[in-house]
C-alpha positions as CSV (number, residue, x, y, z in Angstrom):
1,X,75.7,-31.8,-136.8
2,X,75.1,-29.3,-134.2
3,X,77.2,-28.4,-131.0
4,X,75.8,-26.3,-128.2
5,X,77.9,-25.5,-124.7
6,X,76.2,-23.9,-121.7
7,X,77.1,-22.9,-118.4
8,X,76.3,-23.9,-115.0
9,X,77.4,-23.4,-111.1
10,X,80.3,-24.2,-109.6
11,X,82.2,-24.7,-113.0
12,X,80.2,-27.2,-114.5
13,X,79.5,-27.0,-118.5
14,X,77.8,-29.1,-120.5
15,X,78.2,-29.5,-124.3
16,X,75.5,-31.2,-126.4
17,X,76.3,-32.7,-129.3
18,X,73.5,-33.7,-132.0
19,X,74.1,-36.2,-134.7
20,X,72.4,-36.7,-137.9
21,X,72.7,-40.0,-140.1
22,X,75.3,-38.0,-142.6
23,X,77.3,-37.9,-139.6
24,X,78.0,-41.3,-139.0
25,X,76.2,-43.0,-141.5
26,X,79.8,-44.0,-144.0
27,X,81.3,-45.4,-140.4
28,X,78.9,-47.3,-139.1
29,X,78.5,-48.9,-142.6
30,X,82.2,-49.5,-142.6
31,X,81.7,-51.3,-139.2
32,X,78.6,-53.3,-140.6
33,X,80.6,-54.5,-143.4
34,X,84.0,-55.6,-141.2
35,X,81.3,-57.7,-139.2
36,X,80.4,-59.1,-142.0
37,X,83.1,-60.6,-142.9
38,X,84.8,-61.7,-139.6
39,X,81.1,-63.4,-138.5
40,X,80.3,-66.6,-139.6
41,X,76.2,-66.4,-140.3
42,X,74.3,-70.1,-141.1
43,X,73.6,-69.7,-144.7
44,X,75.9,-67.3,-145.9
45,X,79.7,-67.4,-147.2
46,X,82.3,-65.4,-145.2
47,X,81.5,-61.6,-146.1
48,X,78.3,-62.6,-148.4
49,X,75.7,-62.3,-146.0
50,X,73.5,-59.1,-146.4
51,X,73.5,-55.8,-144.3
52,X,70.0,-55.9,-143.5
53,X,70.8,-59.0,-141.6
54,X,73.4,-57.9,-140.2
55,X,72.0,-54.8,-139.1
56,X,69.0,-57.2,-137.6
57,X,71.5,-58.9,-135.7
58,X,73.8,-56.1,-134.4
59,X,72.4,-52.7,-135.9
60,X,72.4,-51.5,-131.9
61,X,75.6,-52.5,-130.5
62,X,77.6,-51.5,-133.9
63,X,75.6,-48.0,-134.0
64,X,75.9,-47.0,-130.9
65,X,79.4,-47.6,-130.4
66,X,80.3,-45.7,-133.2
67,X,77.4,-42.9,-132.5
68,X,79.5,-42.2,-128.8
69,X,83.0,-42.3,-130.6
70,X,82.1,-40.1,-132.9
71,X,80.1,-37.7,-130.3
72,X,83.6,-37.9,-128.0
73,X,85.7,-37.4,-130.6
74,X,83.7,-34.2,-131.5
75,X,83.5,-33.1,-128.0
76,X,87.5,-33.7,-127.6
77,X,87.8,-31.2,-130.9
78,X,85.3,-28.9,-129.6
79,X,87.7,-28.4,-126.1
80,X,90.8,-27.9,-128.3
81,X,89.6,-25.6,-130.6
82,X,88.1,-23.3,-128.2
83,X,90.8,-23.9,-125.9
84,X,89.0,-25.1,-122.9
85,X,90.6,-26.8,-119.8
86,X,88.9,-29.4,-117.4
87,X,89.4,-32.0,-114.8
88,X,87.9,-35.5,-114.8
89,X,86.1,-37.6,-116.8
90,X,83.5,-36.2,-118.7
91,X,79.7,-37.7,-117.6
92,X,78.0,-38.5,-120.9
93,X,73.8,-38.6,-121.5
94,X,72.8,-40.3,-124.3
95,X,69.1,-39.5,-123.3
96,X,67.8,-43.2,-123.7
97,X,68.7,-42.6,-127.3
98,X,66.9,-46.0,-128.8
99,X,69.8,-47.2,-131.1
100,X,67.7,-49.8,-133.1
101,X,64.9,-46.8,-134.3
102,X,66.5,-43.2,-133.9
103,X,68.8,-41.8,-136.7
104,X,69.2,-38.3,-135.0
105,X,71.0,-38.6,-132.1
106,X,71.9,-36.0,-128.8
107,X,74.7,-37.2,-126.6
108,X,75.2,-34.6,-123.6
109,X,78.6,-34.0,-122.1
110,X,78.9,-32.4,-118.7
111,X,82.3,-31.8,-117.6
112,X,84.1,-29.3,-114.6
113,X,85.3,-26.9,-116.7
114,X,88.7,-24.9,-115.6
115,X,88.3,-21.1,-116.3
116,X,90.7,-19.4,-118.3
117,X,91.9,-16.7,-116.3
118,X,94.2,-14.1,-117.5
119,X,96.9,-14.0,-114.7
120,X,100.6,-13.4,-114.5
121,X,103.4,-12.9,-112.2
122,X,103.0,-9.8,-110.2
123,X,105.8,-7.8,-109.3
124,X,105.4,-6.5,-106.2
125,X,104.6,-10.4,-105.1
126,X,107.9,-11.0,-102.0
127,X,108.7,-14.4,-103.0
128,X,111.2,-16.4,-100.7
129,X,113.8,-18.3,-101.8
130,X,115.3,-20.1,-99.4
131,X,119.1,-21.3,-99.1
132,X,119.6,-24.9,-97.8
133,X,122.2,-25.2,-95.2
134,X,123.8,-28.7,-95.2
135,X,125.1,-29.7,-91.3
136,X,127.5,-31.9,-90.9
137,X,124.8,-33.6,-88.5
138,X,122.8,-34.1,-91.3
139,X,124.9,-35.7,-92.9
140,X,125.8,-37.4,-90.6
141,X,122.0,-38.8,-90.9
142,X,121.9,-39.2,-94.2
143,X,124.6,-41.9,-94.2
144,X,123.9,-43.9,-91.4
145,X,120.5,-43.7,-93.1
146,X,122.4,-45.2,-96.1
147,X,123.8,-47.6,-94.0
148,X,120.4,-49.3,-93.1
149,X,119.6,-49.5,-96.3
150,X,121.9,-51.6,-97.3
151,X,122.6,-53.4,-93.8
152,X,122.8,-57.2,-93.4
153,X,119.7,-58.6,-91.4
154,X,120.7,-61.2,-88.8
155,X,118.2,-63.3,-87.3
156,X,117.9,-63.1,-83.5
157,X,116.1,-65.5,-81.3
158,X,114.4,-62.8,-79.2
159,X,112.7,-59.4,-79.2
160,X,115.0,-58.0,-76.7
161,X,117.9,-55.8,-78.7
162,X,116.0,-56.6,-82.1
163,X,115.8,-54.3,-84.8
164,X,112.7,-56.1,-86.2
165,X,110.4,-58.3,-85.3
166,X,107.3,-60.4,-86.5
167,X,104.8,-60.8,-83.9
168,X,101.7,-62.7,-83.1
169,X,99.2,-61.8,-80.9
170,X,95.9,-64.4,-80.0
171,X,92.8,-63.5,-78.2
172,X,90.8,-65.7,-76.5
173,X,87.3,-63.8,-76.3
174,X,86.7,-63.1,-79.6
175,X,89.2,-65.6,-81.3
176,X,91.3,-64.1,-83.2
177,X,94.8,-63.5,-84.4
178,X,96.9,-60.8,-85.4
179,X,100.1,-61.1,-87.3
180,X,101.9,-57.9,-87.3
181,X,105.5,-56.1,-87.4
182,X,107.3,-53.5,-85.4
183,X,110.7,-52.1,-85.1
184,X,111.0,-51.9,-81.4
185,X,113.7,-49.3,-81.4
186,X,110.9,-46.7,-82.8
187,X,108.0,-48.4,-81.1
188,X,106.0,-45.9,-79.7
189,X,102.5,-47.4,-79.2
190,X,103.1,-50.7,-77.5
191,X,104.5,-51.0,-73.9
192,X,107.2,-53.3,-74.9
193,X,108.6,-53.7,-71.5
194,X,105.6,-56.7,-70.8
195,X,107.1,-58.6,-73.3
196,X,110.8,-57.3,-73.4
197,X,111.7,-61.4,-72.4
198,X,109.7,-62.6,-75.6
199,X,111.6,-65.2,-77.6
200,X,111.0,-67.8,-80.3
201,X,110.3,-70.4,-77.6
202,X,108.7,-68.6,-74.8
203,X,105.7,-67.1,-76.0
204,X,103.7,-65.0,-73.5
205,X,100.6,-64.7,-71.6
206,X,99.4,-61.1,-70.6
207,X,96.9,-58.9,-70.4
208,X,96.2,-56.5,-73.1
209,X,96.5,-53.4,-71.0
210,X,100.1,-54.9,-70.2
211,X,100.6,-54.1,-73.8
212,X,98.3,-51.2,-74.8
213,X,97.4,-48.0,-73.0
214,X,94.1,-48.0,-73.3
215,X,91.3,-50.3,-75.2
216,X,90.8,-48.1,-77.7
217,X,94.5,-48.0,-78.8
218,X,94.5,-52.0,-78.9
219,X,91.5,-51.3,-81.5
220,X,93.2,-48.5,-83.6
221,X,96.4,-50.5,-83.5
222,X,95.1,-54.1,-83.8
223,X,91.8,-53.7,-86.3
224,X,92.4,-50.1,-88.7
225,X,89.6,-49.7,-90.4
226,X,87.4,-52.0,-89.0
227,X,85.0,-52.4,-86.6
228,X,86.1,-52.1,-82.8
229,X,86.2,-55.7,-82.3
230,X,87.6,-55.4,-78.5
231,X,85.5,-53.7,-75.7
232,X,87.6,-54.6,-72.3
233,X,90.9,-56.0,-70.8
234,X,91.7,-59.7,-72.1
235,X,93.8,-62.4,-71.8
236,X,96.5,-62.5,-74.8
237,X,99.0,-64.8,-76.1
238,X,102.0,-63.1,-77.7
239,X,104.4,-65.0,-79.4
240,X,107.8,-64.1,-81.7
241,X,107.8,-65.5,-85.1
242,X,110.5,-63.9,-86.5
243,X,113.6,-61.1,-85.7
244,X,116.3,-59.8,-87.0
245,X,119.3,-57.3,-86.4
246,X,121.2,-55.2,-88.9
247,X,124.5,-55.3,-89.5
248,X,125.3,-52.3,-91.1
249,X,128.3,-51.9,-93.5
250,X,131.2,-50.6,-93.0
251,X,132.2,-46.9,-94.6
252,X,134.4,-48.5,-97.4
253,X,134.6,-48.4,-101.4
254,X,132.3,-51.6,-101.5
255,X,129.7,-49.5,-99.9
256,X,129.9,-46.2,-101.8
257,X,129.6,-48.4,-105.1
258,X,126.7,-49.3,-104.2
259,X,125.4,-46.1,-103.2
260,X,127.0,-44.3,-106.2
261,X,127.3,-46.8,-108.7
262,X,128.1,-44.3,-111.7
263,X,130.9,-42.6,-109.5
264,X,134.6,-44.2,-108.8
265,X,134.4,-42.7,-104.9
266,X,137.4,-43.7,-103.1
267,X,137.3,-42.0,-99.5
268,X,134.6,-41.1,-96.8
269,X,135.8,-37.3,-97.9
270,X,134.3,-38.0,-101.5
271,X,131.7,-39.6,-100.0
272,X,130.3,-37.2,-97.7
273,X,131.1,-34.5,-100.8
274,X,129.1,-36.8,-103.2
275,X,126.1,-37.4,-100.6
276,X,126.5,-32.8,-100.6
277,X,126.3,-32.5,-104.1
278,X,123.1,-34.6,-104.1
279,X,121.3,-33.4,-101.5
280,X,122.1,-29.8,-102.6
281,X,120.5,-30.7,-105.9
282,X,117.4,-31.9,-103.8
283,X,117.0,-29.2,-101.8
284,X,117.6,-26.3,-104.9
285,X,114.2,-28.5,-106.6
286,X,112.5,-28.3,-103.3
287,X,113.2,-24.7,-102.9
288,X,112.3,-24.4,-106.5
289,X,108.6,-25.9,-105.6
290,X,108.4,-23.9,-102.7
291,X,108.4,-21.0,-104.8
292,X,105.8,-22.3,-107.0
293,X,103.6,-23.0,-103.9
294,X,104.1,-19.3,-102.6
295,X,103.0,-18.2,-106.1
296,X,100.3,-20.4,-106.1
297,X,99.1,-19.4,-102.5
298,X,98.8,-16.2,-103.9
299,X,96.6,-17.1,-106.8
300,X,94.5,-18.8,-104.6
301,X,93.9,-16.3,-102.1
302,X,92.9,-13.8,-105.1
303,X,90.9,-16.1,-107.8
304,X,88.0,-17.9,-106.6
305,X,87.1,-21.3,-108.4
306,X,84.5,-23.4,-107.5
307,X,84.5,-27.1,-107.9
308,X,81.8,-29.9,-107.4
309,X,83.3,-31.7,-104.5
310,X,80.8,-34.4,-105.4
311,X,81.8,-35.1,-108.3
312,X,85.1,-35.1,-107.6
313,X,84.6,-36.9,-104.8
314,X,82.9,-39.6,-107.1
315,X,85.1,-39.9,-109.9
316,X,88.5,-39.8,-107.5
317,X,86.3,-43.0,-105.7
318,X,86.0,-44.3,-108.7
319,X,89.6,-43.9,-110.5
320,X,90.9,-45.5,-107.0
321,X,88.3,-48.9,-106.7
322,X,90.4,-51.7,-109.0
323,X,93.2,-50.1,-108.0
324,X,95.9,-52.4,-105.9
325,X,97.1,-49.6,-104.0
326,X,94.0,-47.2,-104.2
327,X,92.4,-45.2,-101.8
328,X,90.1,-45.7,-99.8
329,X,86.4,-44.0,-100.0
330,X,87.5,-43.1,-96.2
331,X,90.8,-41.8,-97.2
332,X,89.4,-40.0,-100.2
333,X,86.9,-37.8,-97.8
334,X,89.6,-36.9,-95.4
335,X,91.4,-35.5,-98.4
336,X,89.1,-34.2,-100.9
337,X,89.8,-30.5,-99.7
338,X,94.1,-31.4,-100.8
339,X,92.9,-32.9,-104.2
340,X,90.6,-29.9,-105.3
341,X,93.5,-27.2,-104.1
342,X,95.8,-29.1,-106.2
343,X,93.8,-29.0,-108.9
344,X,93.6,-25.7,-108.4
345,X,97.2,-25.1,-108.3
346,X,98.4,-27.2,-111.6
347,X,95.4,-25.1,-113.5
348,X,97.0,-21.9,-112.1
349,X,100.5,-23.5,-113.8
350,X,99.1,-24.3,-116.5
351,X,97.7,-21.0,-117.6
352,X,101.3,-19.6,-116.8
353,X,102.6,-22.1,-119.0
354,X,100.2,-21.4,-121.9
355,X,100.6,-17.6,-121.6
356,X,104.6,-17.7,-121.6
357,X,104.5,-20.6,-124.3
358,X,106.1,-23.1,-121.7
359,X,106.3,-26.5,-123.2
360,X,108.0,-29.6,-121.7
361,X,109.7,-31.6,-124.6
362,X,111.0,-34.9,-124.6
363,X,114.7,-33.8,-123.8
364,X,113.3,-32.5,-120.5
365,X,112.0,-35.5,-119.8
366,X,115.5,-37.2,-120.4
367,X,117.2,-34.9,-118.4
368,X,114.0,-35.9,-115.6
369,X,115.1,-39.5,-115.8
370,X,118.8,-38.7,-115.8
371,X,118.7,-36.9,-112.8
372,X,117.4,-39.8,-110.8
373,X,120.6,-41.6,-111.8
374,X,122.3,-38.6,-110.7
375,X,123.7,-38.0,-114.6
376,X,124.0,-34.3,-116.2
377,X,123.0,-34.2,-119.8
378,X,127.2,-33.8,-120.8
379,X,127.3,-37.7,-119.0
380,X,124.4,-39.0,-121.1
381,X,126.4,-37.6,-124.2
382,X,129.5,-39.1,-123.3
383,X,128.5,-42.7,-122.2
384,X,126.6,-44.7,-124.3
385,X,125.6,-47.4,-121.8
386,X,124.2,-44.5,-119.6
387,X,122.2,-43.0,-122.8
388,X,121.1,-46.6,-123.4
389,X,120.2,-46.8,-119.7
390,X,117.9,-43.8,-119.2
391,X,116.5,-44.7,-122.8
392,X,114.9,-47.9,-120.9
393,X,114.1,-45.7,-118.4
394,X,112.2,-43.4,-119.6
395,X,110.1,-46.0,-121.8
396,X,109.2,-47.6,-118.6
397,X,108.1,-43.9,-117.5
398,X,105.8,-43.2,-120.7
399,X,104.0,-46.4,-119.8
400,X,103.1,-45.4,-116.5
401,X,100.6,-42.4,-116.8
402,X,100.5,-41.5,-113.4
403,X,104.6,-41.3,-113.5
404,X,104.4,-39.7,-116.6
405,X,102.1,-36.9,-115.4
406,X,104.1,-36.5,-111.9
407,X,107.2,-35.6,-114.5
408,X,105.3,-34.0,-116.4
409,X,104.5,-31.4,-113.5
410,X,107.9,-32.0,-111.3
411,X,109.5,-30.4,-115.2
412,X,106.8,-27.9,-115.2
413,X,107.4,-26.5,-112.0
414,X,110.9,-26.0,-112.2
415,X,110.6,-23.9,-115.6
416,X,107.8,-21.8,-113.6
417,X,110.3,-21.4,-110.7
418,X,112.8,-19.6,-113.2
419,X,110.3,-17.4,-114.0
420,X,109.2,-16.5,-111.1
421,X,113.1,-15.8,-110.0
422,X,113.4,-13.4,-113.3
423,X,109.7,-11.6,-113.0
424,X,109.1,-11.3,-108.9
425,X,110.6,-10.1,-105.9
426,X,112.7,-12.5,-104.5
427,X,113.7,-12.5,-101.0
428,X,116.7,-15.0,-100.1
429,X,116.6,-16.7,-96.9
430,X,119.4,-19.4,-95.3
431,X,117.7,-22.3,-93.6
432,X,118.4,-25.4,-92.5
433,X,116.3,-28.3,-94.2
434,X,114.5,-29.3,-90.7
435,X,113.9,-26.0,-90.0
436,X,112.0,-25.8,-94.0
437,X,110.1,-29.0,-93.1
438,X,108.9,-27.5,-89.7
439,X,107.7,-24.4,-91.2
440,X,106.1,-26.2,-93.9
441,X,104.6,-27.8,-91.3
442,X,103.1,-24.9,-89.3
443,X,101.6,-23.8,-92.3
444,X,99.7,-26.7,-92.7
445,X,98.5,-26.7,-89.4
446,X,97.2,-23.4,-89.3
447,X,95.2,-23.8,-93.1
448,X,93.6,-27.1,-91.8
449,X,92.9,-24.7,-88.2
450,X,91.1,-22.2,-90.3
């Protein structure tokens, strides 16, 4: 057994691993054997029939499966013990290794290998720690906000005064129809007055510029991500299916149970303090985040690491095609530039976390879960029924790898944060938390300007 890694551009490494038969040879025997006696050959008794007709039969399938395991297990070893980081899925070459003839074997692994960069918190780095100011307007928000969610829907007979509505709009010339939803009090891209008399019996007939401002906003609006299908004004047939109005609760203990289930709130005073408390503990992790991000800027700005966008283009394109909810090869391009910074940014955690022996164990992880229930750690240890709770929980989080890694990181950032607030310069700053979002959001603008 021999293993070799080299070096290319833009990150990329391969390691090539080369297999003799005293490599594999006891396995694959193993394997044969197992076959052998789960495989009902004409002739033969269960587990009698010989390995040189077994091996005529499946020498290929059963050797080559266990030729690649045992290549990728070597290959996962090889990472560990030298302590290498990557992204992706590693592409593995079996150069057209003929499975029924060969006995030495060379299975290549190329993979986008992370650098391991020696970096660390610098300390004349101004990092800004910002103070969320909680408005009694915002507040305000947040509970009639609340109040939706858990409103009564009401059906109404027409669009006019409807919080939501399902509509239905035919063409003519081509023939087709379009079912789709809107909630005309946020409705910004229809001209709703045309059809502001639109009820469950009165359908309508107008034209499409009645409803649209311009063709190509019926297309955009109409057909996403598909071909323009409409190239001038029309005759269209609008008709209501369905809508509803909310009632929205009342402000009474019925309501705050529901909102706070774990808490015995008795007044809108407690629960305007509750709704406080828990969007102070939002704010505090975003701030937190924040901090990481302005760390992370930094890194970026003085560590260059290049990344195939190709390949990750391909193997995000290919992680999202069976998915239900996966992104789209368009979506994908319009983002690719995001996905590789991130990577970026999690690798430059990561190597914190490995220098200052940063580990997130499973307590964290509880404490995670918890804090989506809005429980401390002293309320898990108090109540059984809430341990037992966040127990199921957090099984239901392990079995979800994408939710498991977002913890994972979410838990990683926040003991980064604290280290950043004991090892760099920190510069407190009051703001409100629409104020944050829009400077978060001039940022944005100006690196996609760039």
């Amino acid at each position: 057994m021999k293993i070799e890694k080299t070096q290319k551009e833009n990150n990329l490494s391969d390691v090539t691993i080369n297999l003799e038969p005293e490599d594999y040879k006891d396995e694959y025997i193993k394997k044969i054997k197992q076959l052998g006696q789960s495989t009902n050959i004409p002739g033969f008794r269960p587990g009698k029939a010989p390995i040189s007709l077994l091996e005529k039969r499946y020498k290929a399938s059963v050797l080559s499966e266990e030729v690649l395991q045992k290549a990728y297990n070597l290959f996962q070893d090889f990472l560990k013990e030298n302590e290498i980081s990557y992204v992706g899925e590693p592409i593995i070459n079996a150069n057209n290794a003929d499975f029924e003839n060969d006995t030495n074997f060379t299975i290549n692994f190329q993979f986008i290998e992370l650098p391991n960069l020696d970096i660390d918190f610098p300390e004349d780095l101004e990092i800004t720690k910002y103070n969320f100011i909680i408005t009694d307007e915002q507040l305000d928000r947040v509970i009639e906000n609340m109040r939706k969610e858990f409103a009564e829907m009401k059906d109404t007979n027409g669009l006019d005064g409807a919080d939501f509505a399902f509509i239905n709009i035919e063409l003519d010339d081509p023939e087709v129809k379009k079912f789709i939803n809107i909630e005309p009090n946020k409705e910004t891209n229809l001209k709703l007055d045309a059809i502001k008399n639109l009820t469950n019996e009165n359908p309508l007939e107008i034209n499409l510029l009645d409803l649209f401002n311009s063709i190509e906003d019926a297309n955009n609006y109409l057909f996403p991500n598909e071909p323009q299908i409409v190239d001038g004004d029309k005759k269209i047939k609008v008709s209501l299916l369905m809508a509803f109005n909310n009632k929205l609760p009342e402000l009474n203990k019925e309501l705050f149970d529901k909102v706070f289930p774990n808490k015995n709130i008795q007044s809108e005073e407690e629960f305007r303090s509750a709704i406080s408390e828990l969007l102070a503990k939002n704010y505090y992790e975003a701030s937190l985040a924040n901090m990481v991000d302005q760390l992370t800027d930094y890194f970026l700005s003085q560590y260059s690491i290049d990344l195939p966008k190709d390949i990750l283009f391909n193997q995000i394109k290919k992680a999202n095609k069976d998915k239900k909810d996966g992104l789209s090869e368009e979506q994908i391009a319009a983002n690719i530039d995001s996905f590789i910074e991130n990577i970026k940014r999690e690798h430059f955690t990561n190597l914190l976390a490995k220098k200052y022996n940063i580990n997130v164990e499973m307590d964290d992880y509880e404490d995670h879960v918890a804090s989506m229930y809005n429980l401390t750690h002293e309320e898990l240890e108090a109540d059984e029924s809430k341990h037992e709770m966040v127990h199921h929980a957090l099984e239901h989080l392990f079995e979800d790898e994408k939710s498991f890694e977002d913890a994972r990181v979410n838990i990683l950032y926040k003991k980064i944060a604290n280290l950043i607030l004991d090892k760099c310069k920190i510069v407190e700053k009051d703001i409100t938390y629409d104020d944050f979002l829009k400077l978060k959001e001039n940022k944005n603008t100006e690196e996609i300007n760039k």
